[in-house]
C-alpha positions in Angstrom: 147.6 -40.0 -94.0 150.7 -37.9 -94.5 149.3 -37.2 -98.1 145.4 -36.7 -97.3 147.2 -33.7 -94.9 149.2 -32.3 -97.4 146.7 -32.3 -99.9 144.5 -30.1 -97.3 147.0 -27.9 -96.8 147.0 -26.9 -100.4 143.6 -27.0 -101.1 142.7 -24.8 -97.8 143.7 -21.9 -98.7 142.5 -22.2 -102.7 138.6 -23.1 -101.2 139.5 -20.2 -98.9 139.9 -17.2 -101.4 137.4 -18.8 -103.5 135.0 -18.2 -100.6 136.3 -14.7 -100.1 136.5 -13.9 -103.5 132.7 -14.1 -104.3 129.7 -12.1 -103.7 126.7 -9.8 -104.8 126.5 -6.2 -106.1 123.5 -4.2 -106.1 123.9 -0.6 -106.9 121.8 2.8 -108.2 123.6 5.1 -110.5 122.2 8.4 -111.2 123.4 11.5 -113.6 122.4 14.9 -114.3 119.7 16.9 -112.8 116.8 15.5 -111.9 113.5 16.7 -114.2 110.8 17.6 -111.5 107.7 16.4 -113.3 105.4 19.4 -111.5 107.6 22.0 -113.1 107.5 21.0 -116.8 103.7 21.0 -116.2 104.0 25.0 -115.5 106.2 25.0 -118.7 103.8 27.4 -120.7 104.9 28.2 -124.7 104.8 31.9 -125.2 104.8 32.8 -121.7 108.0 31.0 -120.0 111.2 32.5 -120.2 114.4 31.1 -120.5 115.4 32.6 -117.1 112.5 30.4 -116.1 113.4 27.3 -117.5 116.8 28.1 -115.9 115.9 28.5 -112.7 113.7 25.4 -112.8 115.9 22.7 -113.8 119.5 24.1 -113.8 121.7 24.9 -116.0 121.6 23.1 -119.7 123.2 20.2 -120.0 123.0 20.8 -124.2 122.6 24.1 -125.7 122.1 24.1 -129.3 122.0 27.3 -131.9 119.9 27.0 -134.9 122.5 27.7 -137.6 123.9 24.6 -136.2 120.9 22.3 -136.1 120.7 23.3 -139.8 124.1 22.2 -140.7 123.9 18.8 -138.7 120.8 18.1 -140.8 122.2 19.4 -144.0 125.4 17.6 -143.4 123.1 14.2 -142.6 120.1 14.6 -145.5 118.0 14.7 -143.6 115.8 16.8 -145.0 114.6 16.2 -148.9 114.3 20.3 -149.8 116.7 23.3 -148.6 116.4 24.6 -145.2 114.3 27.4 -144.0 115.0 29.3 -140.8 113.6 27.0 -137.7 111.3 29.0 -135.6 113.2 29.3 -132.2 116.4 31.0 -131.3 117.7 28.1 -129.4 117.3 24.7 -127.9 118.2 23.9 -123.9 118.2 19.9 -123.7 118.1 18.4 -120.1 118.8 14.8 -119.2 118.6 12.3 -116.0 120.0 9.2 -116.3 119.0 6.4 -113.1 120.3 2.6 -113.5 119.8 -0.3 -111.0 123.3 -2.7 -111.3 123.1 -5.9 -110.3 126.1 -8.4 -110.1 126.9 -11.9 -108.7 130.8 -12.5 -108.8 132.0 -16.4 -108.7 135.3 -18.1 -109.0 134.4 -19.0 -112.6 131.5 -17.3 -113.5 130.3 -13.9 -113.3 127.1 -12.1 -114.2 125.9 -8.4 -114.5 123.2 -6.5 -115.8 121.8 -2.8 -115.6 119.0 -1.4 -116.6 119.3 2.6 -117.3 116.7 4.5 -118.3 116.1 8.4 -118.9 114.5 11.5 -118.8 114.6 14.0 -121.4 113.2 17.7 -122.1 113.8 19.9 -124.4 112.7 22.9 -124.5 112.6 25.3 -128.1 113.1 28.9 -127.6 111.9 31.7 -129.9 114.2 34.9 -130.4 112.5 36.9 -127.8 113.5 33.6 -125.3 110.1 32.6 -124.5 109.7 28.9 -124.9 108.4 27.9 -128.6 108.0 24.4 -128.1 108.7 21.6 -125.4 109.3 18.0 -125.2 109.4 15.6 -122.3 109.8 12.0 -121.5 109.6 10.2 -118.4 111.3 7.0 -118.7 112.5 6.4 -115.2 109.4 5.3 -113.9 109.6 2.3 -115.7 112.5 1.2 -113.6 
């Protein structure tokens, strides 16, 4: 009997924090500025300013000169023949980032996963900073 107790003893505390010491995580993560859909449909090319743009969505996460575009691509080979001049004086790159976490934590086995997905514009300037060209994709909607 003397041993059935002892053994209790020890083990009581060990099933104790094992109790304690498990659970579930379920989180959100989000980063960067959130791309209101509306406004990049009033995103017009040839009539939006950057000012615009600015006021819109914040400032740029990514802002990109030409001359540098053209030496990443140069440096990669990218490109087959010698660069021209691109058509915009510069490139204003947003992105929002969302994630749903999920996690179960167990004395000998844990799990986790998270999904992240993104938006992304990016909008082309010319050198009078009136929007070129734009790009966007939703892919937040997915989650």
């Amino acid at each position: 009997m003397k041993n059935r107790a002892r053994i209790f003893l020890l083990a009581a505390p060990m099933l104790f924090l094992s109790f304690i010491c498990t659970g579930c995580i379920v989180g959100r993560y989000y980063e960067g500025p959130n791309i209101v859909a509306e406004r990049v449909r009033d995103i017009k090319p040839g009539v939006t300013t950057k000012e615009e743009i600015i006021a819109w969505f914040g400032p740029p996460q990514n802002y990109l000169s030409p001359t540098v575009f053209n030496k990443i691509l140069q440096d990669l080979d990218i490109t087959g023949e010698p660069l021209g001049t691109f058509p915009f004086a510069n490139i204003l790159s947003y992105q929002y980032d969302q994630a749903n976490i999920r996690a179960l934590v167990l004395v000998l086995f844990n799990y986790a996963e998270a999904k992240v997905k993104s938006d992304h514009l990016v909008v082309f300037l010319d050198e009078n900073e009136r929007v070129k060209y734009y790009g966007f994709y939703r892919g937040t909607e997915e989650l």
